[in-house]
C-alpha positions in Angstrom: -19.0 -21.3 -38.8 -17.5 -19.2 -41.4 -18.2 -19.7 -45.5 -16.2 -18.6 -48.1 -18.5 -18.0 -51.2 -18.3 -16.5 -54.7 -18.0 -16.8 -58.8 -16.1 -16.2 -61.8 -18.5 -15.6 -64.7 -17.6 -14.7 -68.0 -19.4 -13.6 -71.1 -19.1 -12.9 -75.0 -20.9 -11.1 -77.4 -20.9 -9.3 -80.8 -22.1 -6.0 -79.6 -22.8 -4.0 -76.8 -25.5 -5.9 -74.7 -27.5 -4.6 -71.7 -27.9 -7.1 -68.5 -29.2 -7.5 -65.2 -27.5 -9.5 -62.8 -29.0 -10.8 -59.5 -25.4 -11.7 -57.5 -25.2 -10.4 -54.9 -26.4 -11.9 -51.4 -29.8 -10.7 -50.4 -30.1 -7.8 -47.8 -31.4 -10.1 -45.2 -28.1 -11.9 -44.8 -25.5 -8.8 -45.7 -25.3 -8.6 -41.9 -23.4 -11.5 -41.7 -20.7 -10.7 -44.3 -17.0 -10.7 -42.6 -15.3 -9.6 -45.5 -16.8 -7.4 -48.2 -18.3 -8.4 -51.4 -18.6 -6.7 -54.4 -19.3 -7.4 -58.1 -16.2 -6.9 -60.2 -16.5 -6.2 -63.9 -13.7 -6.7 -66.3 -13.4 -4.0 -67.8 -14.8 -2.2 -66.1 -18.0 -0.7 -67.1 -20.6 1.4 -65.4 -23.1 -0.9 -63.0 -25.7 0.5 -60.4 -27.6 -1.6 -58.2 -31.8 -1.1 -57.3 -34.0 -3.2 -55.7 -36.0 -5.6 -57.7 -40.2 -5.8 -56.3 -39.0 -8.6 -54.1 -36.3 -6.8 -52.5 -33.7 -8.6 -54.1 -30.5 -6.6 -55.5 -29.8 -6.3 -58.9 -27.1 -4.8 -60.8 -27.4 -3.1 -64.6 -24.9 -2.4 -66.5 -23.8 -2.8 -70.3 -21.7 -5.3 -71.7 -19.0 -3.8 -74.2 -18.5 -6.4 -77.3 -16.3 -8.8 -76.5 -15.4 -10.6 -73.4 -17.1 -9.5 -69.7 -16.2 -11.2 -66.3 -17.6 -10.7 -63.3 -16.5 -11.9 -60.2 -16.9 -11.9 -56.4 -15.5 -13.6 -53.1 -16.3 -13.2 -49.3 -16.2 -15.0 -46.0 -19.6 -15.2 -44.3 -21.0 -16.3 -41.1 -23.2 -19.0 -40.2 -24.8 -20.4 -37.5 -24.0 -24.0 -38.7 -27.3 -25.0 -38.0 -29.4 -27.1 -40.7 -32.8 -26.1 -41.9 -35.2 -25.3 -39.1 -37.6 -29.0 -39.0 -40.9 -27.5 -37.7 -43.7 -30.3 -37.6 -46.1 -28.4 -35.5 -46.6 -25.5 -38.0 -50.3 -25.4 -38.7 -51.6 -24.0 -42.1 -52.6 -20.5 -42.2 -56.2 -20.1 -43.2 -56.6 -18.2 -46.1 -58.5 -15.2 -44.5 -55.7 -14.5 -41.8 -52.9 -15.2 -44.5 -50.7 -11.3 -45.1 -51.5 -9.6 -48.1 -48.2 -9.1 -49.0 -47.8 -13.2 -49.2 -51.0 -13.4 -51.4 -49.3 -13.2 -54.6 -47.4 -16.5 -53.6 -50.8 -18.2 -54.1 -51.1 -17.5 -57.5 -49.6 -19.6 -60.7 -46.7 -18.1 -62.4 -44.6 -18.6 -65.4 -43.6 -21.7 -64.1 -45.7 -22.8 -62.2 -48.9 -23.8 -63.7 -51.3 -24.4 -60.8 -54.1 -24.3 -63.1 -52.7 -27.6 -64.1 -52.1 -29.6 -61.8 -54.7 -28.3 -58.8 -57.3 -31.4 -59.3 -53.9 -34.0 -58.7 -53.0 -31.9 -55.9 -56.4 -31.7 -53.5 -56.8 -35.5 -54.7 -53.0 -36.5 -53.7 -52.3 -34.4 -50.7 -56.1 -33.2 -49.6 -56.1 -35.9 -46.8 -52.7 -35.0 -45.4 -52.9 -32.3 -42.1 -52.1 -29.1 -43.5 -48.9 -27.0 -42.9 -45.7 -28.9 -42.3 -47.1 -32.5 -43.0 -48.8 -31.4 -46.1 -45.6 -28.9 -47.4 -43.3 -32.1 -46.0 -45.6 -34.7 -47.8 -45.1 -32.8 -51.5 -41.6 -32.9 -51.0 -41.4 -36.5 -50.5 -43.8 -36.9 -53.6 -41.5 -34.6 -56.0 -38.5 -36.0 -54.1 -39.3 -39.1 -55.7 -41.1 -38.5 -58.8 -38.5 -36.3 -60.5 -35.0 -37.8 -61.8 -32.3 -35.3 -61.3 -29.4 -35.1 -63.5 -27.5 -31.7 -65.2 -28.1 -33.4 -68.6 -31.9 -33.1 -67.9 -31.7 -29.2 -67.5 -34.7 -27.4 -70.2 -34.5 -23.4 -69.2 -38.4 -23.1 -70.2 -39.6 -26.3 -68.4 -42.4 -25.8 -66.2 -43.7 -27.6 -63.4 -46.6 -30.0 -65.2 -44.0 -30.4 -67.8 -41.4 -31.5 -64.9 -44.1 -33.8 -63.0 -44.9 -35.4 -66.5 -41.5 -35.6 -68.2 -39.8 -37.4 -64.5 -36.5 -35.7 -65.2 -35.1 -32.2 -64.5 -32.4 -30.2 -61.8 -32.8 -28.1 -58.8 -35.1 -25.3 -60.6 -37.6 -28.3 -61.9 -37.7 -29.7 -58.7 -38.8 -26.3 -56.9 -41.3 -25.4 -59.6 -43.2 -28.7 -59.2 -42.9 -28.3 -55.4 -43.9 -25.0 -55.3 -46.9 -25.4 -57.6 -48.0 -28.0 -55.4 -48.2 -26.1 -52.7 -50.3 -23.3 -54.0 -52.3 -25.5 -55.2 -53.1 -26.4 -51.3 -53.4 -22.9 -50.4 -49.9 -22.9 -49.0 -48.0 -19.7 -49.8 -44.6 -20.9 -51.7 -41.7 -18.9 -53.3 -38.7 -19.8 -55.4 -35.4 -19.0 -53.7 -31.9 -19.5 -55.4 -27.9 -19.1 -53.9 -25.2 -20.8 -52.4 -25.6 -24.2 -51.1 -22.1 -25.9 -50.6 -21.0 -29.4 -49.7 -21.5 -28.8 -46.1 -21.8 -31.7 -43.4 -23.0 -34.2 -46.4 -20.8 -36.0 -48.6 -19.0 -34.1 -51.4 -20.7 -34.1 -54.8 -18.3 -34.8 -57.6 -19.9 -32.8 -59.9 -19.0 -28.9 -60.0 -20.2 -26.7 -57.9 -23.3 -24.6 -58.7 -25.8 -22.3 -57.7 -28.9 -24.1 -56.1 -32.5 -23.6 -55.7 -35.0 -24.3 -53.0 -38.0 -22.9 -51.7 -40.0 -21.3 -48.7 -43.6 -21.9 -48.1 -45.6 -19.7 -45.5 -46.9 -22.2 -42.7 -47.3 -21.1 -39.0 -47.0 -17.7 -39.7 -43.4 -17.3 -40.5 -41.4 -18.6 -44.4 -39.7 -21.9 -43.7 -36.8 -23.7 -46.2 -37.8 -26.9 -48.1 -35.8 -28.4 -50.3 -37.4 -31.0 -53.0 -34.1 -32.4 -54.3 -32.1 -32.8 -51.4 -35.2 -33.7 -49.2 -33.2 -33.8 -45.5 -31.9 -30.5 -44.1 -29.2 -28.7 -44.9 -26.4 -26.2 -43.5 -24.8 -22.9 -44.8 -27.5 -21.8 -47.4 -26.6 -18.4 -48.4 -29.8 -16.9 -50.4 -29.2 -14.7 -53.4 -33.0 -14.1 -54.5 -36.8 -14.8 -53.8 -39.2 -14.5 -56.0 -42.5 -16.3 -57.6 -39.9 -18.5 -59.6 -37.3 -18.8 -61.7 -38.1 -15.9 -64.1 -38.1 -13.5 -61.5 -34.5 -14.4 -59.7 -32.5 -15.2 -63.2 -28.8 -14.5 -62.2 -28.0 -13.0 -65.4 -30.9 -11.6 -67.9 -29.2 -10.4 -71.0 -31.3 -7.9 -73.4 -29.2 -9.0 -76.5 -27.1 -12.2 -77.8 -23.9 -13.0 -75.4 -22.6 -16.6 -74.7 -21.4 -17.8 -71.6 -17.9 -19.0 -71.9 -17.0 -19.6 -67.9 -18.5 -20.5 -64.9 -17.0 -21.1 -61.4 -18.9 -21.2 -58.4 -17.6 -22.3 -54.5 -19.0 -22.5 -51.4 -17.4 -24.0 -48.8 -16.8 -24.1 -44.7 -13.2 -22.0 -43.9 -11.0 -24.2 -42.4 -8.1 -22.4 -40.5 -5.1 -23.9 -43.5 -7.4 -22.6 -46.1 -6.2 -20.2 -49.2 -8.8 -18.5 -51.2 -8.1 -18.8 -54.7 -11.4 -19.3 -56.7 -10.2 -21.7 -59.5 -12.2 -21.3 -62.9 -12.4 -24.7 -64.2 -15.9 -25.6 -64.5 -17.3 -27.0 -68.2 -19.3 -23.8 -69.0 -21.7 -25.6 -71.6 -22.8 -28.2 -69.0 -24.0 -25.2 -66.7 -25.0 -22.7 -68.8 -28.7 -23.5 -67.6 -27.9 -21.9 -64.4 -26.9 -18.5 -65.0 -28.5 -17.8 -68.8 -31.9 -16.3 -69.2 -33.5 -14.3 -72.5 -36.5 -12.0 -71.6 
């Protein structure tokens, strides 16, 4: 299947403001873009791209005072398959685990482990470790947390997310991920493009989503807390610990958001591709807006 994916972002401020942006599709699915995709900036200002310690790509640039959009569309491939559903993956002792997946043991901004390891071993220590054990936390967060665009806090963390019952996609990864390290599972934050795809339309405007991977039977496999059932056409933007390290927009200054747009969608063969701004910036602003 094909997706047609992208944004229409727009910010203000008082001054000239230095940001990071984290955009663009990560490397390991470039290969499957059809058309090409860029980050335009109006007006145009110098950006350069590096990549971040995860391998994620990131864009700098400055923001002149005044009013900066960015934007991007593309078509990509998909194999139209949902999320791979895996129950014989085994948990990887901790000796044999890579080094380089270590640091997804460890609590982060986030996610507090320290916090919440004695619920954990006493919740989930009698469940079969690896995909019933990852599978069994998602059911639990599923469940405990309320989700609702009104509940969004940028600075929630996960204890404060399993205590508080409320939250959105980020809340739901962070608890879920915590979790999991507290079992010894490896788990990372991801965040992209999840679209409307074989399920029911949402009503509410389309956003950027997150998820996470946790490292069971040797290979990163997609959960998803909120959702809880498989889903097709995710398009990752980022991985990283959590949400601090995969903010789609870091600004080192004051700016304000004043658009948002986001679609992701299958191509159908009458389809135009027009990407229509008309999204309630304030409601989202949780989504794209972080302050180191």
């Amino acid at each position: 299947m094909r997706i047609r994916a992208g944004y229409d972002i727009a910010f203000n401020s008082l001054q000239d403001v230095p940001m990071v942006l984290m955009l663009t599709v990560h490397p390991s699915r470039q290969a499957d873009l059809l058309t090409d995709h860029a980050i335009r900036v109006s007006p145009n200002v110098l950006a350069r791209d590096y990549q971040d310690i995860f391998g994620n790509v990131c864009t700098r640039l400055v923001a002149r005072a005044g009013l900066i959009a960015v934007r991007t569309e593309f078509i990509i491939k998909d194999s139209g398959l949902p999320d791979a559903v895996v129950p014989q993956a085994v948990q990887v002792p901790l000796s044999q685990l890579p080094n380089e997946v270590l640091m997804y043991l460890l609590g982060s901004r986030y996610c507090d482990t320290q916090k919440l390891t004695d619920f954990a071993w006493s919740t989930f220590g009698h469940v079969n470790g690896g995909w019933q054990r990852v599978q069994a936390i998602c059911d639990y967060v599923h469940d405990r947390i309320q989700f609702g665009y009104q509940f969004a806090r940028s600075d929630r963390t996960a204890s404060e997310g399993h205590q508080e019952r409320i939250g959105v996609c980020r809340d739901f990864a962070h608890l879920a991920i915590a979790l999991s390290r507290c079992m010894n599972i490896p788990a990372r934050y991801c965040t992209g493009y999840l679209g409307d795809i074989g399920v029911p339309a949402d009503p509410a405007p389309m956003d950027f989503s997150a998820w996470f991977e946790a490292y069971i039977g040797g290979e990163w496999y997609t959960f998803d807390a909120r959702h809880n059932h498989p889903r097709i056409g995710r398009i990752v933007i980022a991985r990283g610990r959590d949400a601090a390290d995969v903010a789609i927009s870091t600004s080192f200054g004051p700016t304000q958001l004043t658009r948002f747009a986001v679609i992701t969608e299958e191509v159908l063969p009458s389809d135009t591709f027009p990407l229509q701004p008309n999204i309630d910036s304030k409601q989202r602003q949780y989504a794209v807006h972080a302050s180191l």
